[in-house]
C-alpha atoms as a printed R data frame, in Angstrom:
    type eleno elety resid chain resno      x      y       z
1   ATOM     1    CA   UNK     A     1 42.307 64.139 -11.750
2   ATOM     2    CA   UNK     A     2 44.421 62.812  -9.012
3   ATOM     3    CA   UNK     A     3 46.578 59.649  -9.878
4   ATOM     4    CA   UNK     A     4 45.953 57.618  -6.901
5   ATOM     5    CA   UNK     A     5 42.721 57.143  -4.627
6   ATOM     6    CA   UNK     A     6 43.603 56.163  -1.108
7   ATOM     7    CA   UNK     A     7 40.395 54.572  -0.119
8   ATOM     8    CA   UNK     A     8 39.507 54.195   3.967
9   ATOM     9    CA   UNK     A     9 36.455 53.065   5.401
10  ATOM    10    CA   UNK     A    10 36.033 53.781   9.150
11  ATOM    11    CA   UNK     A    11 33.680 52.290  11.786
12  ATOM    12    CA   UNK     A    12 34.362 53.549  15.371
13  ATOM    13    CA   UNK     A    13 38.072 53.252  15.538
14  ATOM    14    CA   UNK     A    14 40.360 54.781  18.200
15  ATOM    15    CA   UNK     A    15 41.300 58.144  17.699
16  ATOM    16    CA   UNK     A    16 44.494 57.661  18.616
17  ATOM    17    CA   UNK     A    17 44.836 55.034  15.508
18  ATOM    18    CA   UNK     A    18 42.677 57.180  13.103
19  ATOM    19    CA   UNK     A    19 44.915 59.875  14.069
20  ATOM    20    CA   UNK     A    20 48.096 57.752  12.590
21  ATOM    21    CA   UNK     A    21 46.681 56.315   9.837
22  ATOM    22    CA   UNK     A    22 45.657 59.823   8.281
23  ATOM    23    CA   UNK     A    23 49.094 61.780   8.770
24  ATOM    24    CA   UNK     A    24 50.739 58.753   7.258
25  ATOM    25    CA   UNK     A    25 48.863 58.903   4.311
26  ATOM    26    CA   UNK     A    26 49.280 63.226   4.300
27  ATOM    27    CA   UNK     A    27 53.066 62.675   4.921
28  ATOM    28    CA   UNK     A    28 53.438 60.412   1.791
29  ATOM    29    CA   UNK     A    29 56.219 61.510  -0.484
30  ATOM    30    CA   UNK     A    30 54.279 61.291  -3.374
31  ATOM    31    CA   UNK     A    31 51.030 63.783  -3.608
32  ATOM    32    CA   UNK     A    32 49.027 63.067  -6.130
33  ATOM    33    CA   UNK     A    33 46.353 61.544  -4.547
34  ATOM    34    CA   UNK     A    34 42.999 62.075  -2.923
35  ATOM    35    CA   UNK     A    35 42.176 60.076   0.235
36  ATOM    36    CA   UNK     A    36 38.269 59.241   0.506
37  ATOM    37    CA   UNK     A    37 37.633 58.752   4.177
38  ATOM    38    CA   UNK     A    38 33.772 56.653   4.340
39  ATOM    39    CA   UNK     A    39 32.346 56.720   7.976
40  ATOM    40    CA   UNK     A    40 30.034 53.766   8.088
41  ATOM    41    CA   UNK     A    41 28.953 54.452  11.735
42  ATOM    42    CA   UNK     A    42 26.348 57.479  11.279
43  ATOM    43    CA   UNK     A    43 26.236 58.260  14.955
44  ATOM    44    CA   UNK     A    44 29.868 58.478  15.193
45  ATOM    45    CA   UNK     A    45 30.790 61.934  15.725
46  ATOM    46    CA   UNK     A    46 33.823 61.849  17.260
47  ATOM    47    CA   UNK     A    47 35.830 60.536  14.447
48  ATOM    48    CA   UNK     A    48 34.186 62.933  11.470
49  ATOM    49    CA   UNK     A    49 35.461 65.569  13.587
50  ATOM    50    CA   UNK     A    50 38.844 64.074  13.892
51  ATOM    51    CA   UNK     A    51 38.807 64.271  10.143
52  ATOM    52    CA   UNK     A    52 37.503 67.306   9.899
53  ATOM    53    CA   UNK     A    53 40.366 68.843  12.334
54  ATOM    54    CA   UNK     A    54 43.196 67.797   9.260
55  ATOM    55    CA   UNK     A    55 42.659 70.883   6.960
56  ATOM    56    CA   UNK     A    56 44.230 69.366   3.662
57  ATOM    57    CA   UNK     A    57 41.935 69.433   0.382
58  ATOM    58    CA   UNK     A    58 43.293 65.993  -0.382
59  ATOM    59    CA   UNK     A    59 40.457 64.428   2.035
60  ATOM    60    CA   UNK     A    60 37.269 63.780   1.137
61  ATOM    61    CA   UNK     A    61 35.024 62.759   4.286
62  ATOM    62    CA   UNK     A    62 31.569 61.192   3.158
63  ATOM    63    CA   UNK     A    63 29.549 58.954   6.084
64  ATOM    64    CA   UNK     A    64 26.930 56.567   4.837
65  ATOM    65    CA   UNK     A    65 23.507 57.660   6.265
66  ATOM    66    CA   UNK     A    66 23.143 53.597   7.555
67  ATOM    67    CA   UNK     A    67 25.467 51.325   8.894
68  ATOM    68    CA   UNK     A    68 25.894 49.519   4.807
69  ATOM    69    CA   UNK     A    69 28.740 46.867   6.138
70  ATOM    70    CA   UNK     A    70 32.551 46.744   4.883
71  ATOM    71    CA   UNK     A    71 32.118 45.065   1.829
72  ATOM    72    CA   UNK     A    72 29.349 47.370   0.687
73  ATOM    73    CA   UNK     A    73 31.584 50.479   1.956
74  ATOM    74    CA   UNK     A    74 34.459 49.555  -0.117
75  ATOM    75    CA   UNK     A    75 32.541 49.066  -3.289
76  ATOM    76    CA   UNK     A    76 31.414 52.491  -2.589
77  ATOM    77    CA   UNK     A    77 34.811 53.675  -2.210
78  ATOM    78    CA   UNK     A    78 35.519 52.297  -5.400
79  ATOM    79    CA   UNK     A    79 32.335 53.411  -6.920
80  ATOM    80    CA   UNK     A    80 33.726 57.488  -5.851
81  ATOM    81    CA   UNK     A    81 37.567 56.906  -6.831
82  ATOM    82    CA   UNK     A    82 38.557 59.390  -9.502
83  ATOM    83    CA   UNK     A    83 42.474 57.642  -9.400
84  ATOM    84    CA   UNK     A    84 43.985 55.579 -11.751
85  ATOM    85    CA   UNK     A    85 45.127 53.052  -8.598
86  ATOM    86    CA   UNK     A    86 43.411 52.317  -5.866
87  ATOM    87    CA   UNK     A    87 45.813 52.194  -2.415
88  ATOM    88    CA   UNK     A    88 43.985 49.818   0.164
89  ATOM    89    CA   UNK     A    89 43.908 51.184   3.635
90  ATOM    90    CA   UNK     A    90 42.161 50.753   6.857
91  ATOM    91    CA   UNK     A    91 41.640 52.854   9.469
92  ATOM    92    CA   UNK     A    92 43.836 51.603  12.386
93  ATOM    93    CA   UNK     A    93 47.310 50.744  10.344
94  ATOM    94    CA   UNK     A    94 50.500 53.097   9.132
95  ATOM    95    CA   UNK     A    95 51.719 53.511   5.275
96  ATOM    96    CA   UNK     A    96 55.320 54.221   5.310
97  ATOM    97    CA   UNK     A    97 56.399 57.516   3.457
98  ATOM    98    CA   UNK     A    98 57.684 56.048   0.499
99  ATOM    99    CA   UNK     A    99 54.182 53.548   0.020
100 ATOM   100    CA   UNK     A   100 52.352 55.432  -2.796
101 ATOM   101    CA   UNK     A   101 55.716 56.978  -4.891
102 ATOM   102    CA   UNK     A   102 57.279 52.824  -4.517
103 ATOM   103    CA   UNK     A   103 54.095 50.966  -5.740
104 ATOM   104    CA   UNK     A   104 52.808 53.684  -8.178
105 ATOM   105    CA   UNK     A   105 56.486 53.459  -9.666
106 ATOM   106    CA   UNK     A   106 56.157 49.715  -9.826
107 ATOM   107    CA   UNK     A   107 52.513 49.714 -11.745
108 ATOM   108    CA   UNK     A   108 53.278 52.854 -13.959
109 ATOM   109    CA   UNK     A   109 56.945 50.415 -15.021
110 ATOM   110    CA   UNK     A   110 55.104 46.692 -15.092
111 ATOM   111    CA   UNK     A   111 52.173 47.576 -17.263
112 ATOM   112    CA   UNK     A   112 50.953 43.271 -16.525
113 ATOM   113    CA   UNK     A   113 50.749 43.990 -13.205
114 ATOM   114    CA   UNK     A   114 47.266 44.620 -11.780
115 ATOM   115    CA   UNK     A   115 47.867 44.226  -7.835
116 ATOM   116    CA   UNK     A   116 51.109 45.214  -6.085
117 ATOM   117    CA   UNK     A   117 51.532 44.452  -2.485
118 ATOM   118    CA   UNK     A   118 54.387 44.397  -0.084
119 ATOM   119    CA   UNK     A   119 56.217 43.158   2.761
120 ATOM   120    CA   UNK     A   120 54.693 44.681   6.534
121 ATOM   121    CA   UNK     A   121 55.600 45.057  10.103
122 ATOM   122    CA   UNK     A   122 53.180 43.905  12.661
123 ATOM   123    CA   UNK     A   123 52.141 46.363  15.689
124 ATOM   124    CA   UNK     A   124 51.096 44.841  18.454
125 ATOM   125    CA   UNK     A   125 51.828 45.235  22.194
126 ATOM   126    CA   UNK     A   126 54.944 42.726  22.179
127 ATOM   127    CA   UNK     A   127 55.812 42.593  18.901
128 ATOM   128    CA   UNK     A   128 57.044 44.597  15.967
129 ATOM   129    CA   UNK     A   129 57.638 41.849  13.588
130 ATOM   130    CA   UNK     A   130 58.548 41.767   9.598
131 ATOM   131    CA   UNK     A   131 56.286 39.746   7.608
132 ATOM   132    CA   UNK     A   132 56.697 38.545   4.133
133 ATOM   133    CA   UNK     A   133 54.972 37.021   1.194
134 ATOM   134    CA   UNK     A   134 55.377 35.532  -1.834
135 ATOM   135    CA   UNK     A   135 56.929 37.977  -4.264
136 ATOM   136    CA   UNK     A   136 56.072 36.973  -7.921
137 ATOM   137    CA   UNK     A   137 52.841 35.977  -9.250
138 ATOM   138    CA   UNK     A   138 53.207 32.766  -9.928
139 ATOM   139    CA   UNK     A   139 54.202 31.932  -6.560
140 ATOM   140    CA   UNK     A   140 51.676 34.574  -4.656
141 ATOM   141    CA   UNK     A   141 48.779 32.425  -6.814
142 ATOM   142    CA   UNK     A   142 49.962 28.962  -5.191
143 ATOM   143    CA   UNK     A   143 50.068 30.484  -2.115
144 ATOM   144    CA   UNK     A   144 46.250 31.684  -2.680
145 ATOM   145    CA   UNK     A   145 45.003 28.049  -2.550
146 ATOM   146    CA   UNK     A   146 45.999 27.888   0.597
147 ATOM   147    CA   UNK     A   147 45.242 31.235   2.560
148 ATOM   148    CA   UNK     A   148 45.452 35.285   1.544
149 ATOM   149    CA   UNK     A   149 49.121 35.896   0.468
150 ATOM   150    CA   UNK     A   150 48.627 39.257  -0.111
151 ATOM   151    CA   UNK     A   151 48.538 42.192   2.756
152 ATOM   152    CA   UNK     A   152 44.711 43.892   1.841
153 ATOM   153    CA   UNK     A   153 45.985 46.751   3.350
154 ATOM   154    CA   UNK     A   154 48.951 47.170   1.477
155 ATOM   155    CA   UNK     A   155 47.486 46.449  -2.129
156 ATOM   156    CA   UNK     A   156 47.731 48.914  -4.980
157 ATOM   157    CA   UNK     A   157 45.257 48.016  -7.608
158 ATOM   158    CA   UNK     A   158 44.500 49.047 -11.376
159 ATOM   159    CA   UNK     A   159 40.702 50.494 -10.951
160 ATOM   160    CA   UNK     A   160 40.314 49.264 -14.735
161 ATOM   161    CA   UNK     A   161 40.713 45.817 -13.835
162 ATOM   162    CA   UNK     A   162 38.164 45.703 -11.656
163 ATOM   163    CA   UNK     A   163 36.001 47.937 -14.141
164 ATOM   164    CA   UNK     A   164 36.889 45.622 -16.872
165 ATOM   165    CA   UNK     A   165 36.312 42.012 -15.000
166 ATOM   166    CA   UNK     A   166 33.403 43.683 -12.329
167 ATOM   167    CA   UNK     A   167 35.442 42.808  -9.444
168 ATOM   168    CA   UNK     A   168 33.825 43.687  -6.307
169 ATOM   169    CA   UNK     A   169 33.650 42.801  -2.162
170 ATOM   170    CA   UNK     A   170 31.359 40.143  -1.612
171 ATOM   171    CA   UNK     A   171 29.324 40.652   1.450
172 ATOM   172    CA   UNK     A   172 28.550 36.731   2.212
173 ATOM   173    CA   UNK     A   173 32.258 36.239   2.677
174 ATOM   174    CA   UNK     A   174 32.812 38.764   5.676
175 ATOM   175    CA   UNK     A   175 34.717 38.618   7.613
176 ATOM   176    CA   UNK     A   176 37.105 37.273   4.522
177 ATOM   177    CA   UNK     A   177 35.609 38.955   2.149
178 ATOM   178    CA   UNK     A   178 39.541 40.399   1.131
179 ATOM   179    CA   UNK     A   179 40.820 36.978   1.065
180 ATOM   180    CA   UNK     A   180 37.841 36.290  -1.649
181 ATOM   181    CA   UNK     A   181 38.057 39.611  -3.397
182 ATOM   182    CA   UNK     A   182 41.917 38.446  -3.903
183 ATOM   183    CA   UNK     A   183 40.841 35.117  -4.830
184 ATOM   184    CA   UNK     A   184 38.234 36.962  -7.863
185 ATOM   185    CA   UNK     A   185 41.357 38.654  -8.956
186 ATOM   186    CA   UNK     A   186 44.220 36.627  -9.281
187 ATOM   187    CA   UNK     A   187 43.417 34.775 -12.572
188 ATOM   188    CA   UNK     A   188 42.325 38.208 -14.215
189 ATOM   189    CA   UNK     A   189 45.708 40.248 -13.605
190 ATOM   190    CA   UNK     A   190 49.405 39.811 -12.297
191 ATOM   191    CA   UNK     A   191 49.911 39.893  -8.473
192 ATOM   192    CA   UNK     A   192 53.107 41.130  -7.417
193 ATOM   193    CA   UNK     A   193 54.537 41.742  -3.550
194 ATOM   194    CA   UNK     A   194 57.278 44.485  -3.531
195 ATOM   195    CA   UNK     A   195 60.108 42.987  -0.968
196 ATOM   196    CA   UNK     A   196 59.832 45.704   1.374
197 ATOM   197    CA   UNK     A   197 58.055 46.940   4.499
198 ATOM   198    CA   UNK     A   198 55.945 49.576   3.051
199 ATOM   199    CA   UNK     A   199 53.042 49.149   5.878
200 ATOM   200    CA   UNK     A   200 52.563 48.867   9.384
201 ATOM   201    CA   UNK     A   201 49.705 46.615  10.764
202 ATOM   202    CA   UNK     A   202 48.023 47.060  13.703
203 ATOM   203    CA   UNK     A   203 46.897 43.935  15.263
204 ATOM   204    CA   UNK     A   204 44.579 44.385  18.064
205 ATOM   205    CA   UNK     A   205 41.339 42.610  19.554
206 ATOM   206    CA   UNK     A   206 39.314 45.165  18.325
207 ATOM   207    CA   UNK     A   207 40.181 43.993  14.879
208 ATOM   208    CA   UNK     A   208 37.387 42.687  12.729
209 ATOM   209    CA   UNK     A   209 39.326 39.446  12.100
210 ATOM   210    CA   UNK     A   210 40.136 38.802  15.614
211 ATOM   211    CA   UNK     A   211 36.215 39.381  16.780
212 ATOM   212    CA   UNK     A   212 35.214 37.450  14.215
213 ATOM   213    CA   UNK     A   213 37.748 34.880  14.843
214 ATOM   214    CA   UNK     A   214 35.331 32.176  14.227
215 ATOM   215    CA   UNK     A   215 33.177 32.940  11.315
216 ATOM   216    CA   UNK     A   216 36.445 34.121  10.051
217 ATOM   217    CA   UNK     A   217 37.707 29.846  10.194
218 ATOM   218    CA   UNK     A   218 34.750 29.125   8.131
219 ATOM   219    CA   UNK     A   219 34.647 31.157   5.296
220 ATOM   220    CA   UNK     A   220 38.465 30.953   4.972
221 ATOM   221    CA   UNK     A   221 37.717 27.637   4.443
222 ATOM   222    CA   UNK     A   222 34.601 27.895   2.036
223 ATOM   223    CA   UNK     A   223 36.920 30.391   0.121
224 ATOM   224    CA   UNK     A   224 39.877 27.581  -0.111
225 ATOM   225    CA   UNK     A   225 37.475 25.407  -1.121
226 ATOM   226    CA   UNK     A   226 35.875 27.297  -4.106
227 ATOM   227    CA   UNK     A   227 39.893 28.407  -5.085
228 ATOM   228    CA   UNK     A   228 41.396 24.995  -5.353
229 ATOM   229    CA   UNK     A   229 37.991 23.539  -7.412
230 ATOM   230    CA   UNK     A   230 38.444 26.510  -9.518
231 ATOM   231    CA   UNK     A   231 42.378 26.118  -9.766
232 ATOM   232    CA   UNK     A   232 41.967 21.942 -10.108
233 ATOM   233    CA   UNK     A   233 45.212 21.346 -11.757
234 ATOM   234    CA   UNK     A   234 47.388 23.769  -9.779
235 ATOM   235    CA   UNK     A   235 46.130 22.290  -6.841
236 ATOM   236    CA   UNK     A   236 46.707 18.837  -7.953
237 ATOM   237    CA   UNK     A   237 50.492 20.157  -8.776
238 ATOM   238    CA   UNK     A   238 50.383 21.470  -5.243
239 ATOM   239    CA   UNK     A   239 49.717 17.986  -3.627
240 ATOM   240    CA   UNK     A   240 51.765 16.021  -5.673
241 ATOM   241    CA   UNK     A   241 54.761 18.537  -4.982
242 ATOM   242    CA   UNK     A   242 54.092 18.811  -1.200
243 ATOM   243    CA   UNK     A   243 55.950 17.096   1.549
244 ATOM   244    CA   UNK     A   244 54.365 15.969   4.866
245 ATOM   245    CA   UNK     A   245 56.988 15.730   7.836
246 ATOM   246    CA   UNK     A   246 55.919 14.165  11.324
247 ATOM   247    CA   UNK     A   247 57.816 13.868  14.091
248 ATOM   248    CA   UNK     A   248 57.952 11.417  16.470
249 ATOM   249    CA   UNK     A   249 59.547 12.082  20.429
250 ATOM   250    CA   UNK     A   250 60.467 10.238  23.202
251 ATOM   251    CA   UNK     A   251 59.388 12.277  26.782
252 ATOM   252    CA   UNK     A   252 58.129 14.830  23.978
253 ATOM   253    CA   UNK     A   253 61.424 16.106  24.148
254 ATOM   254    CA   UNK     A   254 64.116 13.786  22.201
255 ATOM   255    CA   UNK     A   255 63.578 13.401  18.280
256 ATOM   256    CA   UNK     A   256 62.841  9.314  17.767
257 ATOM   257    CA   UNK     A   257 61.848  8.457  13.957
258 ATOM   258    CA   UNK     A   258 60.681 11.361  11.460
259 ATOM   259    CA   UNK     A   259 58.369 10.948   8.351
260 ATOM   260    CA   UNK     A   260 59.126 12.524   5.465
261 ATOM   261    CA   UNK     A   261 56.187 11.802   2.924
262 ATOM   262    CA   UNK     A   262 55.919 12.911  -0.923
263 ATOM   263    CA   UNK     A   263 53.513 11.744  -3.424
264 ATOM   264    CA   UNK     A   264 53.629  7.951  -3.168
265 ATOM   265    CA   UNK     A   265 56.726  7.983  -1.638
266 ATOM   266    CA   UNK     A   266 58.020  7.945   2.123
267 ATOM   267    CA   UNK     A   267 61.401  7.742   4.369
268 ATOM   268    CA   UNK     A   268 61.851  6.998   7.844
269 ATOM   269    CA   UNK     A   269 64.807  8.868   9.520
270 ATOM   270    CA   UNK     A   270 66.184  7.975  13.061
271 ATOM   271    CA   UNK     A   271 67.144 11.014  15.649
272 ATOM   272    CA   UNK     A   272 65.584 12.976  12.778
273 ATOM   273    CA   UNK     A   273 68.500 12.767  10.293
274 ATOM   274    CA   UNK     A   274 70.111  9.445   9.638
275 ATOM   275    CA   UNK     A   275 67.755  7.501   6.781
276 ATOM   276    CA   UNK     A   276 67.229  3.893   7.333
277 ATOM   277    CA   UNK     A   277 64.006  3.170   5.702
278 ATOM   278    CA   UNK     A   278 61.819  4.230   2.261
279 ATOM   279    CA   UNK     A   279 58.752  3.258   1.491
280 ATOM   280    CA   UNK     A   280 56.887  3.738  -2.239
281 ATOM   281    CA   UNK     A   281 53.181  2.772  -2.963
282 ATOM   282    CA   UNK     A   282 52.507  1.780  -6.271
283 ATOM   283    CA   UNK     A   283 49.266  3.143  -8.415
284 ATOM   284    CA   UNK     A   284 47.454  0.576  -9.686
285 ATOM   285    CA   UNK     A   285 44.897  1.694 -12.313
286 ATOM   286    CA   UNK     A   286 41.822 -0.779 -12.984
């Protein structure tokens, strides 16, 4: 029985990509793990036979006999996984060597922790850019209300908590259907981001996000909206905590008076810096 199940669904990627993505996962320091490839393009024959041309018993290649969707593929992929964690990863990004061996270290130490994630690089023609994230849970699950805090493709994730709760994707929320799979999640188990860049992501216009771009708006949205009902009183903590800042500029250029607003109260600074007015409302209940 392996100890980790790299799970990969694939829909007509570049072989060039696919290419990566699979000898970063074979070159992983730690090998105890199968990878389950899922093709959900049946009439894509190119890439089965890009998987079929890496001879290591570690893959298993399955393609759905109809196109089923990403949310349905990777309940499927979790449906097959023999592992104890599941390692997130799509077809078109790069885990790092150390991935697997760092984040199976961190669950099989932290036996709270249900979802480990990390820091990432971005790929993209320009750019090659570290991105971070909240690091402890507490933190990662205010950040939630407000947008995925969490790298889907880095995430490590006890199988038995989503056995245990019936966690699954959630095909009404594609193209965010991570961000609300996350969302499911975070009040069941501890989140945790390890503070290093143990993936690459590859962000391109083919990605599903970006040709999605605007559906993807909405339900991000929808799936805010759902999170900070849910969460009521860590929102409400949120609000009352959060300052506003706007900026005012003469010829858009020089810095004239800046707002800085927080719950019911507000100061005026002049070039930006130099305080000369405040502002509180009172609350008057009826």
């Amino acid at each position: 029985m392996p100890k980790i199940s790299v799970l990969t669904p694939i829909y007509s990627p570049q072989e060039l990509h696919l290419r990566i993505a699979i000898e970063s996962i074979l070159n992983q320091t730690f090998k105890d793990f199968e990878f389950i490839i899922l093709n959900d393009c049946p009439e894509d024959i190119k890439s089965e036979s890009i998987v079929y041309s890496y001879k290591d018993e570690r893959i298993i290649y399955l393609k759905n006999e109809q196109n089923l969707g990403i949310s349905a593929s990777r309940n499927k992929l979790i449906s097959l996984a023999k592992g104890k964690y599941l390692a997130i990863f799509d077809h078109d990004d790069i885990s790092l060597p150390l991935r697997l061996a760092t984040q199976n270290e961190y669950l099989d130490t932290h036996k709270d922790c249900g979802v480990v994630g990390s820091f990432y690089t971005t790929i993209s023609k320009n750019k090659n850019q570290i991105k971070t994230y909240p690091i402890n849970h507490d933190e990662i699950k205010k950040a939630m209300l407000s947008g995925m805090s969490v790298l889907h493709t880095s995430l490590m994730i006890r199988k038995s908590i989503l056995t245990k709760h019936n966690i699954s994707y959630k095909q009404q929320f594609f193209p965010a259907e991570d961000y609300a799979f996350c969302g499911d999640l975070i009040d069941k188990t501890t989140f945790h981001n390890i503070p290093e860049v143990l993936v690459k992501y590859r962000n391109h216009k083919q990605n599903t996000s970006s040709k999605n771009s605007e559906l993807m708006r909405t339900q991000d949205l929808a799936i805010k909206k759902i999170l900070r009902q849910k969460h009521n009183k860590l929102w409400q903590e949120i609000e009352v905590n959060k300052t506003t800042i706007t900026r005012s500029k003469l010829f858009n250029i020089i810095p004239t008076i800046t707002t800085k607003e927080k719950a019911n109260l507000k100061k005026y600074y002049l070039l930006g810096f130099i305080p000369f007015y405040t502002t509180r409302t009172k609350t008057t209940y009826i």
